[in-house]
C-alpha positions as CSV (number, residue, x, y, z in Angstrom):
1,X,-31.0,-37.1,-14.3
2,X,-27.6,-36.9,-12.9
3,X,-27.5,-33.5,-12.9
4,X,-25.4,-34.1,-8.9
5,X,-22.9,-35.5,-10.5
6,X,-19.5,-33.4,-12.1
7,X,-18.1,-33.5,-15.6
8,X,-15.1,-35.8,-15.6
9,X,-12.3,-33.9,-17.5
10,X,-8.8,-35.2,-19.1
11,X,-5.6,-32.9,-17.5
12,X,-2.3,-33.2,-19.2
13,X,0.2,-32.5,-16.2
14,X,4.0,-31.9,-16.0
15,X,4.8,-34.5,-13.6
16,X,6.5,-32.6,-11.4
17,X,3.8,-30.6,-11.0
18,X,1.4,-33.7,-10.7
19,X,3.9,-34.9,-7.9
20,X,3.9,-31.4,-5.9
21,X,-0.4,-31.5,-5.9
22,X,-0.8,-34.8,-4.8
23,X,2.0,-34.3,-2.0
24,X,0.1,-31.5,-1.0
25,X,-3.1,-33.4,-1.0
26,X,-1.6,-36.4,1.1
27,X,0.0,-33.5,4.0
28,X,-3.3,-31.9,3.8
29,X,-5.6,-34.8,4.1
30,X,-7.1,-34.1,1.0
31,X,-8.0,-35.6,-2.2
32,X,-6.2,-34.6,-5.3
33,X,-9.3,-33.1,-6.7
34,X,-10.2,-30.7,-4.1
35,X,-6.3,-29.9,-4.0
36,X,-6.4,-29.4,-8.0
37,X,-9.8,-27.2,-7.7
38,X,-8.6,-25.0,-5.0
39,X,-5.6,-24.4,-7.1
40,X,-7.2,-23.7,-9.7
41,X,-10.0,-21.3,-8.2
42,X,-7.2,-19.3,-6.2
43,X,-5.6,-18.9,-10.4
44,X,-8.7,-17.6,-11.3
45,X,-9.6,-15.4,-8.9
46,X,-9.8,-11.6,-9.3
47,X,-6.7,-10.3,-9.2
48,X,-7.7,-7.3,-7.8
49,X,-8.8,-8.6,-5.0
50,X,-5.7,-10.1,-4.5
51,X,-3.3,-7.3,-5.0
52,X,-1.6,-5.7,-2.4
53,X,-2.4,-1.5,-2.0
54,X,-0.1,0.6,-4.2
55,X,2.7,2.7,-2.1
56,X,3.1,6.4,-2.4
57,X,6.4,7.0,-2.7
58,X,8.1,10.2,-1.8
59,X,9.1,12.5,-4.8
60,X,11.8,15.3,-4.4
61,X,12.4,18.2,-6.7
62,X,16.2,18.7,-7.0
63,X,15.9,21.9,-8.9
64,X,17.2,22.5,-12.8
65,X,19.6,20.4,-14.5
66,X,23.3,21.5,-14.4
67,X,23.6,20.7,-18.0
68,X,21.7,20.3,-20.7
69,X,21.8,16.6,-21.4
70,X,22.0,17.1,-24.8
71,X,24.9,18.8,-24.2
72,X,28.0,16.3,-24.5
73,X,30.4,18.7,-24.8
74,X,28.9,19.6,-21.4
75,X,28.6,16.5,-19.7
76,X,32.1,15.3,-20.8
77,X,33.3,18.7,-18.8
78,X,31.6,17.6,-15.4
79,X,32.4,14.0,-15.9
80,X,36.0,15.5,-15.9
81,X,35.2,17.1,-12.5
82,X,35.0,21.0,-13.8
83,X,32.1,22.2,-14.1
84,X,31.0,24.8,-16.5
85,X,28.6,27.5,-16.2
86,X,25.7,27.8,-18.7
């Protein structure tokens, strides 16, 4: 019978955040409903759609280690500033 009509439903706001939505709603010229349901829809949408495109980033292949890294003994010697052959 009033099937037109939506479902009231109870919200337990920070009020800071209750604050921000219904500013929003007054600049906007909107009512804190709509504001609140747009919000909400926008949480909820796919995020995939949403994303932005992954980057390739260059790679670079700078060749064999100097050292084992395993190697303390090793890596002690280059932090020193010598370097020792393997």
């Amino acid at each position: 019978m009033l099937g037109h009509m939506k479902r009231r439903t109870t919200l337990i706001l920070d009020s800071t955040l209750r604050a921000a939505l219904r500013a929003r709603a007054g600049r906007e010229g909107r009512t804190f409903t709509e504001v609140l349901e747009q919000a909400l829809r926008l949480g909820l949408a796919d995020r995939r759609a949403t994303r932005r495109p992954r980057l390739k980033l260059p790679s670079y292949d700078l060749g064999p280690f100097l050292v084992d890294p395993a190697d303390a003994p090793a890596l002690a010697v280059l932090r020193a500033g010598e370097r020792r052959e393997p």
